[in-house]
N, C-alpha and C positions, 0 to 999 in steps of 0.2 A: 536589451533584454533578450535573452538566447529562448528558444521553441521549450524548453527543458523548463528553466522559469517562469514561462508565464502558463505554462500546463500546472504547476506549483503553483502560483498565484491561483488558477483556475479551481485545484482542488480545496487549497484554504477557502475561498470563498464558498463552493461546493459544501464542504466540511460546517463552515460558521452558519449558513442557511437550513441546516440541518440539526445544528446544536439549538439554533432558537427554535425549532417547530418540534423538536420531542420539548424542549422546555416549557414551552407556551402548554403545549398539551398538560406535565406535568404540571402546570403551577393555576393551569386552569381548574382542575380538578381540585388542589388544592387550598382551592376559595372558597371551595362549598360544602370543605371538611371540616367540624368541627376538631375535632383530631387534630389536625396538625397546629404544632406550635408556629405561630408568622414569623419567630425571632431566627427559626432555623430556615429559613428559605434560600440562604447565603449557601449555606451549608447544603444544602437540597441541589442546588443550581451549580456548585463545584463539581458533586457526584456525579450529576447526568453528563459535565463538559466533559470530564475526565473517562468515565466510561467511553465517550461517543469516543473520543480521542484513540482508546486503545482498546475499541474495536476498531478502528483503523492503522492502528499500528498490527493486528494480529493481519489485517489482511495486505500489508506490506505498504500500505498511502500514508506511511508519518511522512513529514515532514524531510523534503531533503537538503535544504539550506542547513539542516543541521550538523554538527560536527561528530556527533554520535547521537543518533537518534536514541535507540538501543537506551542508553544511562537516559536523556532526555523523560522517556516515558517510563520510566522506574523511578525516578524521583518524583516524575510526578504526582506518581500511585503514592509514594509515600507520603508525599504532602497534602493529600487527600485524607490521611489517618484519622484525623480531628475531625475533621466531616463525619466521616462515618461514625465515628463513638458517640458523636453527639447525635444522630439520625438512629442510629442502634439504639441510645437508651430512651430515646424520645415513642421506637416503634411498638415498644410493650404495651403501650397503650391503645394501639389501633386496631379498633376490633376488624375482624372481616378480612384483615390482611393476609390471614393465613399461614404457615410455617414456614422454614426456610427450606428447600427443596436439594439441599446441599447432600450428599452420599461422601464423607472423607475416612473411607474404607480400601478404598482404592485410588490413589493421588499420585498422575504424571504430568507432563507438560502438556503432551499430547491430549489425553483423557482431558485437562483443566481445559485446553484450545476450547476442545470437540463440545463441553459442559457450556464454555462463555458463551459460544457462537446458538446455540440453541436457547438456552435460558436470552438473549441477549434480544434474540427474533419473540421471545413471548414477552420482553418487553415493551418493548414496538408495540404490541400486540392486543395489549392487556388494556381496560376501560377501567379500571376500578382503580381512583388513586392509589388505596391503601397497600391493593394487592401490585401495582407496578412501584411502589416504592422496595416494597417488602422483595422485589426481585432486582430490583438497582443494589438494595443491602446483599445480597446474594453475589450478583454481579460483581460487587466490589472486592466483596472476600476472594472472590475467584482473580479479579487480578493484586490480593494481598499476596496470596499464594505464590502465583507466577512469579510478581515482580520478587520474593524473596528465593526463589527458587533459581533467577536468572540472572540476580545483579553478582 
């Protein structure tokens, strides 16, 4: 194994340690909502992998065994679709969540980056399931956007 590979191996593991501890938190929160539907939690738990994923692709740590990382994390945003449709119609219910924080008045790549990495730090951030869902649903549109902007 080349110094190159196992600093990869090293960030995957890095990356997967990081995926269960925003999950735990979300799914913690989760249990003592009566809001949330249990049957979406699948769906719940794609969102946050995927997000975390490509917040690491925006900051250049995807994945480099890949052969095209690039198509890699755009397909994956897209197979995340169904996730979020089902998480979108399930959030009209959630009081307290709050509104989408979204501005698509002015839409670049750049502005999308600059919008993910901020919204993405108040997800991290945020104690109230409702309202860190309601900013993953945000999150996601933001890499809907990208990923159709880029593929």
């Amino acid at each position: 194994m080349t110094a190159v590979e196992s600093d990869g191996d090293t960030r995957r593991a890095e990356i997967a340690a990081f995926v269960r501890e925003v999950q735990w938190s979300v799914f913690a929160a989760a249990a003592v909502d009566d809001e949330f539907n249990p049957s979406l939690s699948g769906d719940l738990r794609s969102l946050v992998r995927i997000t975390i994923e490509f917040h690491e692709f925006l900051h250049g740590r995807e994945v480099k065994r890949l052969s095209d990382p690039v198509e890699y994390m755009l397909d994956t945003v897209f197979s995340g679709v169904s996730s979020f449709q089902m998480l979108h119609a399930d959030s009209n219910a959630w009081r307290d969540a709050g509104f989408s924080r979204l501005d698509w008045t002015k839409v670049s790549v750049p502005l999308l980056k600059e919008t993910f990495e901020s919204l993405f730090t108040d997800f991290l951030e945020e104690n109230t399931f409702e309202a860190k869902c309601r900013i993953l649903l945000d999150l996601f549109k933001i890499q809907i956007a990208l990923a159709g902007m880029l593929y």
